[in-house]
C-alpha positions as CSV (number, residue, x, y, z in Angstrom):
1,X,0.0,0.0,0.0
2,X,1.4,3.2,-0.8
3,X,3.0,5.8,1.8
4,X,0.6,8.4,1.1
5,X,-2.9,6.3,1.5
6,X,-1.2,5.0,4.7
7,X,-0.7,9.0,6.0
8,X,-4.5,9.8,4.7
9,X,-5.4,7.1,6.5
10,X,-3.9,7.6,10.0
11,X,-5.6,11.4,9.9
12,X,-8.9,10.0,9.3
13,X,-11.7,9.1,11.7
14,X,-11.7,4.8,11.6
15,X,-15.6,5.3,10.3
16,X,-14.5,7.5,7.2
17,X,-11.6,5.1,6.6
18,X,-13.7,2.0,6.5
19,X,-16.3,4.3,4.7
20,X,-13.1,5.3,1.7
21,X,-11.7,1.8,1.5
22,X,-15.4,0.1,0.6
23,X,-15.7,3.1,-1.7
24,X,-12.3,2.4,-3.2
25,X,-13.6,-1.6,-3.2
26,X,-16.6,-1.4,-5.1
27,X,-14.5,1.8,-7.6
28,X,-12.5,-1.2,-8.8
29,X,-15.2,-3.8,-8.9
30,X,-17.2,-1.6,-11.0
31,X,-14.0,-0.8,-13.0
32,X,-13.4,-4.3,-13.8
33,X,-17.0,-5.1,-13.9
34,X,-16.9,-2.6,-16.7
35,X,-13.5,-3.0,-18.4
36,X,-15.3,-7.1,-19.0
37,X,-18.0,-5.9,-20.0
38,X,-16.6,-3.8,-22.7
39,X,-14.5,-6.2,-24.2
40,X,-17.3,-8.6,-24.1
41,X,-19.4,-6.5,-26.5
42,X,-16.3,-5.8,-28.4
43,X,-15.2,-9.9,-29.0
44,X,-19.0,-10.3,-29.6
45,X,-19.4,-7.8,-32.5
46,X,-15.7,-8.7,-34.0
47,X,-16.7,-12.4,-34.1
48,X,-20.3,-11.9,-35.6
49,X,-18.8,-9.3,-38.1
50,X,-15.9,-11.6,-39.0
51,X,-18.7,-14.4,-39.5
52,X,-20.7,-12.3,-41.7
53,X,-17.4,-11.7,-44.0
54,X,-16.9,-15.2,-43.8
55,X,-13.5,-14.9,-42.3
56,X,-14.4,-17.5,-40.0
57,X,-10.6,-18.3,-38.2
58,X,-11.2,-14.3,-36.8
59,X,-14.6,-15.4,-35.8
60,X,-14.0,-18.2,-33.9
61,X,-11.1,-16.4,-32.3
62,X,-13.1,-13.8,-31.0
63,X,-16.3,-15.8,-30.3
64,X,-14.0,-17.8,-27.7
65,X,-12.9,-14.7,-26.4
66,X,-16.6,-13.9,-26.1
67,X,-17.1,-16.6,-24.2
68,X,-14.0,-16.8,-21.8
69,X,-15.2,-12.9,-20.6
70,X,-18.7,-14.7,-20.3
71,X,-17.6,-17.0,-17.7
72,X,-17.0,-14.3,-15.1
73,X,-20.2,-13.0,-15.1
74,X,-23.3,-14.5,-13.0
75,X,-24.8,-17.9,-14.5
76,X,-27.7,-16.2,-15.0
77,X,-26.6,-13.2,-16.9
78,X,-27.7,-13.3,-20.0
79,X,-24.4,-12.7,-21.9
80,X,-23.6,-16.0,-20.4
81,X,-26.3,-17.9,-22.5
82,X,-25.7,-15.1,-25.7
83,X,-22.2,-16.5,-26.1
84,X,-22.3,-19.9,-25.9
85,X,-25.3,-19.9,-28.3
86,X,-23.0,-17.7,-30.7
87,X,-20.2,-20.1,-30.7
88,X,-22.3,-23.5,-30.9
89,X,-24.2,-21.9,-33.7
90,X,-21.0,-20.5,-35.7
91,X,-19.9,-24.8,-35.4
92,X,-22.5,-26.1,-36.4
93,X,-22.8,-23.1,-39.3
94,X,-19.3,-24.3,-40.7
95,X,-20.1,-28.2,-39.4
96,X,-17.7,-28.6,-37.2
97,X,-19.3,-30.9,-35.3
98,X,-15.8,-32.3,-33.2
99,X,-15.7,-28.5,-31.5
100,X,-19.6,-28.5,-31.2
101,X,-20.3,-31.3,-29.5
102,X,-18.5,-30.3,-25.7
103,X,-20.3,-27.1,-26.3
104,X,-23.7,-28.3,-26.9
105,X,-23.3,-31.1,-24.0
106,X,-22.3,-28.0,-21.5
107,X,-25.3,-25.5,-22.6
108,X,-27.4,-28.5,-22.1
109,X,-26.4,-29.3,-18.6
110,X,-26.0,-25.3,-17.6
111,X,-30.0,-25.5,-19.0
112,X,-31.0,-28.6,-17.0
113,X,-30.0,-26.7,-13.8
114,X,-31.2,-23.7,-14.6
115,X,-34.4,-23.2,-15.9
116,X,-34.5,-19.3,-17.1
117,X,-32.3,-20.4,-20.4
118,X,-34.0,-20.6,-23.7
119,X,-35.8,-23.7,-23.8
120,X,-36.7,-23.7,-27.2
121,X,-32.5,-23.3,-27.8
122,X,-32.9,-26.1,-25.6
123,X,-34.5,-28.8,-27.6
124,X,-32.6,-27.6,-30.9
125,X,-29.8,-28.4,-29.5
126,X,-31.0,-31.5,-27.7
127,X,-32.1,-32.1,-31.7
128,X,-28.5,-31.0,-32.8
129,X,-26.5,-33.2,-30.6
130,X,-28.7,-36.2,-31.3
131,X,-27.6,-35.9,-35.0
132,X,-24.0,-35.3,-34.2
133,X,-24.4,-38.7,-32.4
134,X,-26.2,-40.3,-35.2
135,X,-23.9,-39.0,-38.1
136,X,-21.1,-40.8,-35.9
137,X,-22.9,-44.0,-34.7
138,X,-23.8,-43.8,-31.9
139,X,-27.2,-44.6,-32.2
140,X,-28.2,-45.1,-29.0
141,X,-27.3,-41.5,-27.4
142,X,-28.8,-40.0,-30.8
143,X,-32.1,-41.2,-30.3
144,X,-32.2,-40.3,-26.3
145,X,-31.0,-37.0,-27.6
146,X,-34.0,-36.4,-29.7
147,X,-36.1,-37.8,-27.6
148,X,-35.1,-35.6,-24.8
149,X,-35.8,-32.7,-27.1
150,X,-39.4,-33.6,-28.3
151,X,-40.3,-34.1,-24.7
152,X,-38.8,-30.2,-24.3
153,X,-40.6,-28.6,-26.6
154,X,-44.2,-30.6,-25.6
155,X,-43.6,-29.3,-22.2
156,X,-42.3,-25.7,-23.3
157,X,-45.1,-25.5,-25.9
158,X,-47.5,-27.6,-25.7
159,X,-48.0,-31.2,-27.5
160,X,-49.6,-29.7,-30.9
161,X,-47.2,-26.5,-31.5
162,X,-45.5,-25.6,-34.4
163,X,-42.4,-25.1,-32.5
164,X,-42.4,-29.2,-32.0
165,X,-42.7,-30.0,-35.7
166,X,-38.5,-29.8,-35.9
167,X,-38.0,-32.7,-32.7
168,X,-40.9,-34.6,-34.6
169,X,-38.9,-34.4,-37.7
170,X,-35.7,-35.2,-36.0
171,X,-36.9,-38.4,-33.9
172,X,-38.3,-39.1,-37.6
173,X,-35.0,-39.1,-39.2
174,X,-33.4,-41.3,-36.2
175,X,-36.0,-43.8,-36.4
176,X,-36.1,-44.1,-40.3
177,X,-31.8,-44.4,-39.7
178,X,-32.8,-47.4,-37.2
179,X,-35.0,-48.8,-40.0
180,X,-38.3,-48.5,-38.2
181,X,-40.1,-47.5,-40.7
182,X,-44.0,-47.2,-39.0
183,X,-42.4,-45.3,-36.5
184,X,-40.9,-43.0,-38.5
185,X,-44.1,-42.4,-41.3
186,X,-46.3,-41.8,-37.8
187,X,-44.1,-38.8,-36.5
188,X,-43.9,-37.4,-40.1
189,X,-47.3,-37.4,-40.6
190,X,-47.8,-36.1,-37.2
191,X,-45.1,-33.3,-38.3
192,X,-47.1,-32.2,-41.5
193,X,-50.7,-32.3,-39.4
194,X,-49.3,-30.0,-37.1
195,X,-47.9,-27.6,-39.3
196,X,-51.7,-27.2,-40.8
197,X,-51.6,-26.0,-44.5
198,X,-47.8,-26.3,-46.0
199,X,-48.8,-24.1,-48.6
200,X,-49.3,-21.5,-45.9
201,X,-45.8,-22.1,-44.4
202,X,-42.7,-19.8,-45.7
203,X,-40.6,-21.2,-48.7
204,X,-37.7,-22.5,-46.6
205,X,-40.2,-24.2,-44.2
206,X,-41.7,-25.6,-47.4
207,X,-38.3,-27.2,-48.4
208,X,-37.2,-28.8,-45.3
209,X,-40.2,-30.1,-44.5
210,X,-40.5,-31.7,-48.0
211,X,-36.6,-32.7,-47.7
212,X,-37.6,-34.5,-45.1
213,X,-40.4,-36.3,-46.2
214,X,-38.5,-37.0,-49.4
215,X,-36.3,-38.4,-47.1
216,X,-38.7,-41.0,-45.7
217,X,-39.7,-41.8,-49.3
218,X,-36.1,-42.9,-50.2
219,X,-35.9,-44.9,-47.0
220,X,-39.4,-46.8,-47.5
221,X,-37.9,-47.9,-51.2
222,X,-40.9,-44.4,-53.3
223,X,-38.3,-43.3,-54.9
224,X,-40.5,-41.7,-57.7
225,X,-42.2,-39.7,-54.6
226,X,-38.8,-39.1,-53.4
227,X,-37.6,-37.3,-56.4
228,X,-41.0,-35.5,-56.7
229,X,-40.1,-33.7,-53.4
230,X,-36.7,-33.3,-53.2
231,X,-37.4,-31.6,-56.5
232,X,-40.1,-29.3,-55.2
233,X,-37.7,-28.7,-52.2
234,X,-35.1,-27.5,-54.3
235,X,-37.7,-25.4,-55.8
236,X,-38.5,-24.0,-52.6
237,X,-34.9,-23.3,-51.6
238,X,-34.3,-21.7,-54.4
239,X,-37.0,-18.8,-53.5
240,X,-35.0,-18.0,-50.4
241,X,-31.3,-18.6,-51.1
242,X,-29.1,-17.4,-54.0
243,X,-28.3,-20.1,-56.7
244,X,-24.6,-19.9,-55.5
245,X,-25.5,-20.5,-51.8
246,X,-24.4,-23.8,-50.6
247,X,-28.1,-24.5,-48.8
248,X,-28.8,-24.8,-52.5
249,X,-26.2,-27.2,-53.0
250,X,-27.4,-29.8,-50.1
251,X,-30.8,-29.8,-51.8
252,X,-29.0,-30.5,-55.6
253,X,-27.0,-33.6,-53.7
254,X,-30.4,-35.2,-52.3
255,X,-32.3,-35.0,-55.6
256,X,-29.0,-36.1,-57.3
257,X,-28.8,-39.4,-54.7
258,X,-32.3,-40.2,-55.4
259,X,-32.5,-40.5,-58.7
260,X,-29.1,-42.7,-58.2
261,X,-31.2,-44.6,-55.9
262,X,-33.6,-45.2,-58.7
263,X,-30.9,-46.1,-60.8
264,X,-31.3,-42.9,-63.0
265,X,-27.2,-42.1,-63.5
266,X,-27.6,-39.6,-66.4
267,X,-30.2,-37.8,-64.7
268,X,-28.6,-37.4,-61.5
269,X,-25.3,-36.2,-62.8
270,X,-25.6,-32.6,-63.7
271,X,-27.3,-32.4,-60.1
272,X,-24.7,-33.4,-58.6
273,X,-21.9,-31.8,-60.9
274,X,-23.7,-28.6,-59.9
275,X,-23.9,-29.4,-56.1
276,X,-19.9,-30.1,-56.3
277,X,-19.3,-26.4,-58.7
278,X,-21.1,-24.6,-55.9
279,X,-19.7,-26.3,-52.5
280,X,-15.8,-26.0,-54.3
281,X,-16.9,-22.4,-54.9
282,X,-16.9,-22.0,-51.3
283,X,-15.0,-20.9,-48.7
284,X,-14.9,-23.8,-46.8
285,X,-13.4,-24.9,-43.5
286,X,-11.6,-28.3,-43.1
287,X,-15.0,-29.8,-41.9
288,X,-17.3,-28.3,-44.2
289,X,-15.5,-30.3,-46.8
290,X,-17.4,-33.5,-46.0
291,X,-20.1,-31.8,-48.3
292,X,-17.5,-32.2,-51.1
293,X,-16.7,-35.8,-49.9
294,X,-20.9,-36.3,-50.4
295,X,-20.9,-35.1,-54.0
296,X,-17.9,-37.1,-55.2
297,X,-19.2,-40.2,-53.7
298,X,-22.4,-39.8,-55.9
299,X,-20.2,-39.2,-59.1
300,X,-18.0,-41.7,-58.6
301,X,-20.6,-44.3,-58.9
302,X,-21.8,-42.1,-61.7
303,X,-18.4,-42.6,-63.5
304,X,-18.4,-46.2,-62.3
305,X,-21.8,-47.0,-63.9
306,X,-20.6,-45.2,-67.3
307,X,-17.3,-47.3,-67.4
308,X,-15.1,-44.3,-66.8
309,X,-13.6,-46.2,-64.2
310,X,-10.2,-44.0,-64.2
311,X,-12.6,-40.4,-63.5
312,X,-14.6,-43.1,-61.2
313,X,-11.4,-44.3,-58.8
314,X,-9.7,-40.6,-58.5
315,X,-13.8,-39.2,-57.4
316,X,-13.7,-41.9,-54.5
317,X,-10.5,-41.9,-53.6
318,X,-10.8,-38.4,-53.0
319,X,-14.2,-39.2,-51.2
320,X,-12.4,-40.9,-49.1
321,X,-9.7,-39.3,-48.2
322,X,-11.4,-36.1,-46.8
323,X,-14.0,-38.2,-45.1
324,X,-10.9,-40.2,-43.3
325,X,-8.8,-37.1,-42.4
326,X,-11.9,-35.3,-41.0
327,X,-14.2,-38.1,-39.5
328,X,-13.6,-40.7,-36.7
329,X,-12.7,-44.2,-38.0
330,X,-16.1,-45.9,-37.5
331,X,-18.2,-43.0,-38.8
332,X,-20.3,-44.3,-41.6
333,X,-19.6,-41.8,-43.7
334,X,-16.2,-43.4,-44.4
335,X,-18.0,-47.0,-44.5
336,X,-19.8,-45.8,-47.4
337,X,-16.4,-44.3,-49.6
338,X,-14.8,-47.4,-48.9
339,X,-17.9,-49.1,-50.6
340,X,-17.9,-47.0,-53.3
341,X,-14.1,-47.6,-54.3
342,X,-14.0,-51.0,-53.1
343,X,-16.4,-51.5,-56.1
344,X,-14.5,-49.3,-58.3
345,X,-11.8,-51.8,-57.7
346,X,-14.0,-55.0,-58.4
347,X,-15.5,-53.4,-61.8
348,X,-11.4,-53.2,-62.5
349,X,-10.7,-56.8,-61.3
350,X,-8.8,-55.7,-58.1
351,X,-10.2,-58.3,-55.9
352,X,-7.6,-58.2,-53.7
353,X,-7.7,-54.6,-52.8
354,X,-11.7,-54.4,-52.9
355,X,-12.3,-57.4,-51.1
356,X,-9.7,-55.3,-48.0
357,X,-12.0,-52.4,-48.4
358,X,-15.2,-54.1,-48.4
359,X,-14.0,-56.0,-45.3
360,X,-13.5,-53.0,-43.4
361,X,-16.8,-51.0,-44.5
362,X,-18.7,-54.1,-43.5
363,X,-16.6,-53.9,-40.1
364,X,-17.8,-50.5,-39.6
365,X,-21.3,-51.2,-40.4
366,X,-21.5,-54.2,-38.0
367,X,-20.0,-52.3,-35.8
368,X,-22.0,-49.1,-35.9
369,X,-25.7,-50.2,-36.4
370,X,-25.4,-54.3,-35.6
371,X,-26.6,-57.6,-37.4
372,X,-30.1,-56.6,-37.3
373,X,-29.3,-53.3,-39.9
374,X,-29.1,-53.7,-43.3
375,X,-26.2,-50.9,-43.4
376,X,-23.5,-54.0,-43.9
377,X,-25.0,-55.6,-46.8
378,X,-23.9,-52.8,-49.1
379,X,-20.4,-54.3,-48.1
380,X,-22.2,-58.2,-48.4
381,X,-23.2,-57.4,-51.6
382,X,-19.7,-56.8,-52.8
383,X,-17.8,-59.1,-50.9
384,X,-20.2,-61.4,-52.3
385,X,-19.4,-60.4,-56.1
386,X,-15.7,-60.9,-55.1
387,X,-16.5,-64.3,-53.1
388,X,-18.4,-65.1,-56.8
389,X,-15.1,-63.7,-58.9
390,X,-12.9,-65.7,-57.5
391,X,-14.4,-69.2,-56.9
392,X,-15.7,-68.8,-53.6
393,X,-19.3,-69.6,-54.3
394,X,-19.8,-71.8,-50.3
395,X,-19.1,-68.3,-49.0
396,X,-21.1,-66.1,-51.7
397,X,-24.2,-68.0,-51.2
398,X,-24.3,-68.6,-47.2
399,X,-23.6,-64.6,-47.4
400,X,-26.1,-63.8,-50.0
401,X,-28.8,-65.7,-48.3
402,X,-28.0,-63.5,-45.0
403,X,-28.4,-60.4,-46.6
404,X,-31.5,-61.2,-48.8
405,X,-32.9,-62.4,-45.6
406,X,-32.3,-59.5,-43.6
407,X,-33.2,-57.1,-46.1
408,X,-36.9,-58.7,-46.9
409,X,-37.2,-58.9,-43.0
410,X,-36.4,-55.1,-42.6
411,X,-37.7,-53.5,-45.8
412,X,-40.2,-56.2,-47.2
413,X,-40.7,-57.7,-50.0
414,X,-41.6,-55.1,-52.4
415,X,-38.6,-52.6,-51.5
416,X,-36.3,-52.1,-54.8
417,X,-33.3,-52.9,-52.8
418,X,-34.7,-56.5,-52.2
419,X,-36.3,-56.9,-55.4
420,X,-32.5,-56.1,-57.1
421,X,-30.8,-59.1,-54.6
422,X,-29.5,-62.1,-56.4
423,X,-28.3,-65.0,-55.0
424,X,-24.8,-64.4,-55.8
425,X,-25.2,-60.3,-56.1
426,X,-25.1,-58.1,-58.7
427,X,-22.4,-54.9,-59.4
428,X,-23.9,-52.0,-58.9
């Protein structure tokens, strides 16, 4: 302490100097209080304005800064609830669902304890998490995840609000991903009764609501109703978003996959050619690139079905090799490149090297969504071409029969993907 305060002091009656040194207290509490405050707002607008100009390394940067000066102030403040919500929606903007996912599990339990955060934030990101779970496997947390969130919103809203259509559609999504496909078709329907006339709905609410049920329509085998919708949806999209926007470019990828689906190749590639122009366009992050991974995926087996096999095996290698530096081992994402080229490799009499990559896609399958999903008989389906190639035919037909099996017990009879089973598979 200073000489000079210690000589005020002594001079002073002892009720003014307690009096000066609370004054002098709560002068540098408010100081400070201030000072954070401040630089709060100032992190806060420099990260939103360096999102905005898509500079997103600055935004994150100050985002987090946002957020550390957050974390002094009172749980309840609102600035605390403002920043986290600012940085969990800047990663999940850019996908970068690795950085997301310890976010969106704190603002959840910070919510569960207290009660005066946004709930409807709430079960988005109860929504959000489950399909960060699902999108890596695990299947079980996903579904209590968006289970967690539909029961939210009921109790926030009430059982028949629009503001519970998006947990309808995301328990939807999860069940139609488990293959329970009655499940699923009841909460969509349930989804489009609650949200009254669609036509009165704006356009974007128009096109993810049709997305979805597209969605369901692929899954159930309707592809022709699939195409229908993801075709309106794109329609839709394109009323709110520029042609250039890469919102635009998920809804070219999912008519694109659909008519692959339906075995329409030449139709679906300048879809997806066009999906692929845009997302390269753009200034993506390292994790936003798995939207590229998506597109060359589909034009590989594009290239693959035309015979360009050389244009077919650099599009899934590639595929693959963003999906593997940017995704976790057993994510299915990879389990469905390593499909892709392994059968690039089998329509150029690699055996050796497809049958490795089909191996280890079926591995992930299995490992990810069990015996009792029909996920690993894309990999069965090859392995049992390559069991077929090369003399095998005890193993190709005990396999086929399991997957023909499993496939009329999960999807029935009439679903294409049975109908197009052979005993000892078919390329495609």
């Amino acid at each position: 302490m200073p000489a000079s305060f210690l000589k005020i002091s002594n001079i002073l009656p002892r009720q003014n100097w307690l009096r000066m040194t609370v004054a002098v207290v709560c002068t540098i509490h408010c100081t400070m209080a201030l000072r954070d405050s401040i630089r709060w707002i100032s992190a806060t607008n420099h990260g939103q304005a360096a999102a905005n100009k898509c500079q997103f390394d600055d935004a994150e940067r100050h985002m987090k800064k946002a957020l550390k000066r957050a974390q002094k102030f009172d749980i309840h403040d609102r600035r605390v609830c403002v920043s986290y919500k600012n940085l969990i929606d800047f990663y999940l903007f850019t996908h970068n669902d690795k950085k997301a996912e310890p976010l969106l599990q704190r603002y959840i339990a910070l919510a569960e304890a207290h009660s005066d955060f946004d709930q409807m934030c709430v079960a988005d990101y109860l929504n959000q998490l489950g399909w960060i779970y699902n999108s890596s496997g695990r299947m079980e947390l996903a579904r209590s995840m968006r289970e967690k969130s539909l029961a939210v919103a009921e109790k926030q809203f009430g059982r028949n609000s629009i503001s519970v259509v998006p947990s309808l559609l995301g328990l939807a999504h999860q069940c139609l991903d488990e293959e329970h496909f009655a499940d699923a078709d009841r909460l969509y329907n349930r989804a489009v009764a609650t949200c009254g006339d669609i036509n009165c709905l704006a356009a974007d609410d128009r096109a993810v609501l049709n997305s979805h049920l597209a969605f369901l329509h692929q899954r159930e085998g309707r592809y022709s109703e699939s195409i229908a919708l993801n075709k309106k949806a794109l329609a839709q999209a394109g009323e709110v978003f520029d042609s250039n926007r890469r919102e635009v470019a998920a809804y070219l990828n999912n008519v694109g996959a659909t008519l692959i689906d339906d075995e329409q190749y030449l139709a679906a590639e300048p879809y997806l050619r066009r999906a692929l122009s845009i997302n390269q366009d753009q200034d993506l992050s390292k994790t936003e690139l798995t939207s590229v991974a998506r597109n060359l995926k589909h034009l590989a087996t594009i290239s693959r079905k035309k015979g360009q096999l050389d244009d077919a095996e650099i599009q899934a290698r590639t595929s693959l090799s963003i999906r593997q530096k940017i995704l976790n081992q057993d994510n299915p994402q990879i389990a469905d490149s390593l499909d892709e080229l392994a059968r690039v490799y089998l329509a150029q009499h690699k055996y050796k090297e497809a049958e490795t990559l089909a191996v280890e896609a079926y591995d992930i399958s299995r490992h990810v969504f069990g015996l009792t999903h029909t996920r690993w008989t894309n990999s069965g389906e090859i392995l049992v071409q390559i069991y077929c190639e090369t003399g095998r035919f005890e193993l190709a037909e005990e396999l086929s029969h399991a997957l023909s099996d499993l496939r009329v017990k999960q999807l029935g009879v009439e679903h294409p993907r049975v109908a197009r089973t052979r005993l000892y598979g078919t390329l495609h």
